[in-house]
C-alpha atoms as an extended CHARMM CRD file, in Angstrom:
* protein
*
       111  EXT
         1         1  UNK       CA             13.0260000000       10.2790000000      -29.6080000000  PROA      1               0.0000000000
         2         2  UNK       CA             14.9110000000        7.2330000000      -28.8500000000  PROA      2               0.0000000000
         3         3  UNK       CA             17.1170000000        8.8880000000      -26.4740000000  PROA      3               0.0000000000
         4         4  UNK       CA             13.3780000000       10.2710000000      -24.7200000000  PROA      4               0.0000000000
         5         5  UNK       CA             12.3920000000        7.1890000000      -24.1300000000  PROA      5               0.0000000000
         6         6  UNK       CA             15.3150000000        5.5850000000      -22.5980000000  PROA      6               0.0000000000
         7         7  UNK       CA             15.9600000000        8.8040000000      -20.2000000000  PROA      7               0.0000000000
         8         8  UNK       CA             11.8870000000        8.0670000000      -19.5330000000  PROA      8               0.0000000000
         9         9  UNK       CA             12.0150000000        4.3010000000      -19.0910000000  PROA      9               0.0000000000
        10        10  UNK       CA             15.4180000000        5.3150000000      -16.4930000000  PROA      10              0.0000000000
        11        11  UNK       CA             13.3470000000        8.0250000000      -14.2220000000  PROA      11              0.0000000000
        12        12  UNK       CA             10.4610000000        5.7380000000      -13.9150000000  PROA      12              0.0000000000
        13        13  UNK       CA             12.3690000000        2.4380000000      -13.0180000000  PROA      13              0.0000000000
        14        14  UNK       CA             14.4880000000        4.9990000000      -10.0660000000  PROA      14              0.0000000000
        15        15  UNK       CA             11.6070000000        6.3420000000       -9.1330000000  PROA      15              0.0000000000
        16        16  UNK       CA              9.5010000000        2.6820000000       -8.2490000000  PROA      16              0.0000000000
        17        17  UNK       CA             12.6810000000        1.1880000000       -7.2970000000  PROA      17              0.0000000000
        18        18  UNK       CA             12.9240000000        3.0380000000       -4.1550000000  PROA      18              0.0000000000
        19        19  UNK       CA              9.3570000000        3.5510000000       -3.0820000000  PROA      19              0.0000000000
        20        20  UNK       CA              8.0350000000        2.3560000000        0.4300000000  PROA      20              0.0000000000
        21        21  UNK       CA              5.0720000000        0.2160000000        0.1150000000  PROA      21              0.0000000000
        22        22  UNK       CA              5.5050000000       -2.5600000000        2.9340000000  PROA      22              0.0000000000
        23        23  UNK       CA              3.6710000000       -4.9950000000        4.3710000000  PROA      23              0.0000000000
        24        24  UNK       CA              3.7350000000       -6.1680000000        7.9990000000  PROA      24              0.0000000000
        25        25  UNK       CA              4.1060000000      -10.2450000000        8.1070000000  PROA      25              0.0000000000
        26        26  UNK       CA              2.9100000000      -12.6770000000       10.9490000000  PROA      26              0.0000000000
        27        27  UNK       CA              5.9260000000      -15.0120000000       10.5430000000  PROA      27              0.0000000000
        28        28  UNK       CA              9.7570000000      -14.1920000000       10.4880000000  PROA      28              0.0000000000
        29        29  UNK       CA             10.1300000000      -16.0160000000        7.5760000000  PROA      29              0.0000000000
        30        30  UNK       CA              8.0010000000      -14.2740000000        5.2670000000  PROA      30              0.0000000000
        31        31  UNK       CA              9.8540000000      -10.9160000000        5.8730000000  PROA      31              0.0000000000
        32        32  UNK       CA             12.5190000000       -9.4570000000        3.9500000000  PROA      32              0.0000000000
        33        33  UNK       CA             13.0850000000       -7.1620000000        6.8600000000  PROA      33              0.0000000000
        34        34  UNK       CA             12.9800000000       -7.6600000000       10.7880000000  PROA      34              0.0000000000
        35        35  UNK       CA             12.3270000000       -4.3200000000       12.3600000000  PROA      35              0.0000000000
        36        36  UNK       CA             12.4000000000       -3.5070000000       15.7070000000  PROA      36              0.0000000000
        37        37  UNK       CA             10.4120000000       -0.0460000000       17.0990000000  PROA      37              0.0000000000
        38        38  UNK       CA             13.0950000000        1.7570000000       19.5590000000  PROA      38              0.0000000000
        39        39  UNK       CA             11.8910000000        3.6250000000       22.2860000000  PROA      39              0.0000000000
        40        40  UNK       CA             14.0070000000        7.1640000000       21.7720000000  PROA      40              0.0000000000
        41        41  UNK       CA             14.9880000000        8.5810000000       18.1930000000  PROA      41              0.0000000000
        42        42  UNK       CA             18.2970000000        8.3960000000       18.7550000000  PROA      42              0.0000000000
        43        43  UNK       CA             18.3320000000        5.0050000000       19.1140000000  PROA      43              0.0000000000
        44        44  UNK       CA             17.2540000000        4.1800000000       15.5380000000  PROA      44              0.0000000000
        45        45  UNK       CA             18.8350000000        3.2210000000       12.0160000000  PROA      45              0.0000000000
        46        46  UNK       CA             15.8040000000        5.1270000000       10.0680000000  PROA      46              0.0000000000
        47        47  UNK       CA             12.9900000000        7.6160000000       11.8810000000  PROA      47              0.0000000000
        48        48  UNK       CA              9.7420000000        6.5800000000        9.6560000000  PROA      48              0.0000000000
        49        49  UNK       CA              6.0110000000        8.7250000000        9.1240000000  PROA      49              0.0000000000
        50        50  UNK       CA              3.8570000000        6.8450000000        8.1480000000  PROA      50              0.0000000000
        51        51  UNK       CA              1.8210000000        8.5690000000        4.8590000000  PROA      51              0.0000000000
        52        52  UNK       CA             -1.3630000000        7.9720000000        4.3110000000  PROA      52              0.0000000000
        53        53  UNK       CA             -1.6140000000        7.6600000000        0.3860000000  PROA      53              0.0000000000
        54        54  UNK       CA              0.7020000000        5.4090000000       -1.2980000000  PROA      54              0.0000000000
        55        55  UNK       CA              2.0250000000        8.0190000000       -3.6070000000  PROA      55              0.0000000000
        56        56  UNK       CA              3.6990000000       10.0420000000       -0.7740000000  PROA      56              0.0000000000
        57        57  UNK       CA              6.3140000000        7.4690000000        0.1750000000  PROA      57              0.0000000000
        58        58  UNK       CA              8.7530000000        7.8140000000       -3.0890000000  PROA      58              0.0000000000
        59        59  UNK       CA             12.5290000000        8.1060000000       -2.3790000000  PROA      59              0.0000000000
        60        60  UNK       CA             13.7600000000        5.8450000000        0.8140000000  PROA      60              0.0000000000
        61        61  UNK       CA             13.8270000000        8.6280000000        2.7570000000  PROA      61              0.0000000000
        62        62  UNK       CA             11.6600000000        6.9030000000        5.9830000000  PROA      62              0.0000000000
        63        63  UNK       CA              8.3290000000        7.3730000000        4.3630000000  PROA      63              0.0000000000
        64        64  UNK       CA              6.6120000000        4.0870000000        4.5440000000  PROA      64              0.0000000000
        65        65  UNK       CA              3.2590000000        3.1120000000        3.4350000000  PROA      65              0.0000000000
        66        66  UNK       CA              1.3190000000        0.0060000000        4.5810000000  PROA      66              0.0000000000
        67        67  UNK       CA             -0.4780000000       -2.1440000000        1.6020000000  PROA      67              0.0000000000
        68        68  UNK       CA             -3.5420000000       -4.1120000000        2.5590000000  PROA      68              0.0000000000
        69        69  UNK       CA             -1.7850000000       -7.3200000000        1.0080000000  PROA      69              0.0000000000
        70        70  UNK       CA              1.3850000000       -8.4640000000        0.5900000000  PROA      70              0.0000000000
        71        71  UNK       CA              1.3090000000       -8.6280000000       -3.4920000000  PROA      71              0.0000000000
        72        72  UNK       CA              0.9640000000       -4.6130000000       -3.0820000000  PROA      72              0.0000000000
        73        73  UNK       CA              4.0440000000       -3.9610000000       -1.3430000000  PROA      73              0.0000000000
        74        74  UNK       CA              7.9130000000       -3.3950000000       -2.2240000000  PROA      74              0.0000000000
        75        75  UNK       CA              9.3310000000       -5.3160000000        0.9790000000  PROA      75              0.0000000000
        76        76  UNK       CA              7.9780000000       -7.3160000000        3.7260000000  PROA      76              0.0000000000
        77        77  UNK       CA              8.1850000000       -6.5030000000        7.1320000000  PROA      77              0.0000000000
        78        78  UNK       CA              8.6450000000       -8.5370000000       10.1370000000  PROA      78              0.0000000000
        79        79  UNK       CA              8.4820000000       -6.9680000000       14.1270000000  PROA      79              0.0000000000
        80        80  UNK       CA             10.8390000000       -8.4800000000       16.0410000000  PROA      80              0.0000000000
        81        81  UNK       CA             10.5080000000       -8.6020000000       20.1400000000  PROA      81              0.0000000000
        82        82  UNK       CA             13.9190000000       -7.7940000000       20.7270000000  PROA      82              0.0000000000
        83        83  UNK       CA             16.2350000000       -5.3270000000       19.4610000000  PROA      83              0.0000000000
        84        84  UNK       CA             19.3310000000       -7.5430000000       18.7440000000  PROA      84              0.0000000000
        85        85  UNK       CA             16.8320000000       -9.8090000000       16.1530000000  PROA      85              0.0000000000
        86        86  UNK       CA             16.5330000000       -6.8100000000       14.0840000000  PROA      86              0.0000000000
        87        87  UNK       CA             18.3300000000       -6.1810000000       10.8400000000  PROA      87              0.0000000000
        88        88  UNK       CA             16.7410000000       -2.6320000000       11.3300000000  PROA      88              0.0000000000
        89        89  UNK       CA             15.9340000000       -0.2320000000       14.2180000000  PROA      89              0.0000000000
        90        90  UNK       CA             13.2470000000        2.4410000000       13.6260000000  PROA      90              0.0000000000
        91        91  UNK       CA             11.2350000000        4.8730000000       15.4970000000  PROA      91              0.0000000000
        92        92  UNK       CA              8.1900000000        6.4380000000       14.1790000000  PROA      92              0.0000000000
        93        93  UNK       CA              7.8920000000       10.2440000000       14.0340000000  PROA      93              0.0000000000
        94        94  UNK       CA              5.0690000000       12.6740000000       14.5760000000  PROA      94              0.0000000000
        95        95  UNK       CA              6.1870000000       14.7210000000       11.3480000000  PROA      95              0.0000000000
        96        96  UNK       CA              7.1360000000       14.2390000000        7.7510000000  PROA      96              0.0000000000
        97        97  UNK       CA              9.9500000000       16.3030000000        7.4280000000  PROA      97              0.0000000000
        98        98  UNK       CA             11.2910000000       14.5770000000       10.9470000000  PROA      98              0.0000000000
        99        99  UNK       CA             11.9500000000       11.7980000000        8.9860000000  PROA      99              0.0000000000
       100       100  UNK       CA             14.9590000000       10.0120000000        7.3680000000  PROA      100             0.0000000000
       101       101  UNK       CA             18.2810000000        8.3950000000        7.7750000000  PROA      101             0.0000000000
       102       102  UNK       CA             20.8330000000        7.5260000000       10.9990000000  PROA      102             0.0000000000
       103       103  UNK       CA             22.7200000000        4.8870000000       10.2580000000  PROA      103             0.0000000000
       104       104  UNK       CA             23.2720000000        5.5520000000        6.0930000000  PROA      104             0.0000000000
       105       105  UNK       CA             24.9220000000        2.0560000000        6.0210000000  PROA      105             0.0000000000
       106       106  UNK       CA             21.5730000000        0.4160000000        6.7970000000  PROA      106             0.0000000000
       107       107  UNK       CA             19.9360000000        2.1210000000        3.2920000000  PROA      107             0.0000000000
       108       108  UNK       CA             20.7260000000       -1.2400000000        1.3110000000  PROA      108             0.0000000000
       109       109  UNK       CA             17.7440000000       -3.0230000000        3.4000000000  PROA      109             0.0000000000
       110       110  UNK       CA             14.9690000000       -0.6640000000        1.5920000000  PROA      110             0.0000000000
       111       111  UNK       CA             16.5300000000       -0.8820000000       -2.0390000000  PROA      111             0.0000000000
């Protein structure tokens, strides 16, 4: 039973650790991230959809919900003018199954 519990306690932690629950910021230095929106897909670190419930965007796989408020979220986001400000370039996708990684080195920003 012990042994339940900690394999339980384990799946849960994995799975909320790496959920997508942002929130967009009005000043640099709120943000955890800067993000910067590229023009063409191939062009970006991460191609994101945007779910509608926040129980679709487990796994950082480029599934992102927005929270209303900041206390909601998992990370903080910050949109930068310029694409050399960024710590991450995205592009947002049509479809879910369009989304997901580029640049795997960049995954340590959304842990």
């Amino acid at each position: 039973m012990k042994q339940f519990i900690i394999v339980f306690s384990f799946i849960v932690v994995t799975q909320t650790a790496y959920s997508q629950k942002l929130f967009s910021v009005n000043y640099q230095n709120q943000a955890d991230i800067k993000v910067f929106v590229v023009d063409y897909a191939n062009q970006a670190d991460l191609k994101v959809f945007k779910v509608d419930y926040s129980n679709r965007a487990q796994g950082n796989k480029g599934l992102w919900f927005f929270t209303d408020y900041s206390n909601q979220s998992d990370k903080t986001l910050f949109f930068v003018d310029y694409a050399n400000q960024a710590d991450l370039k995205i592009f947002f996708v049509q479809y879910e199954n369009q989304a997901g990684w580029q640049n795997n080195s960049k995954k340590q920003l959304l842990y």
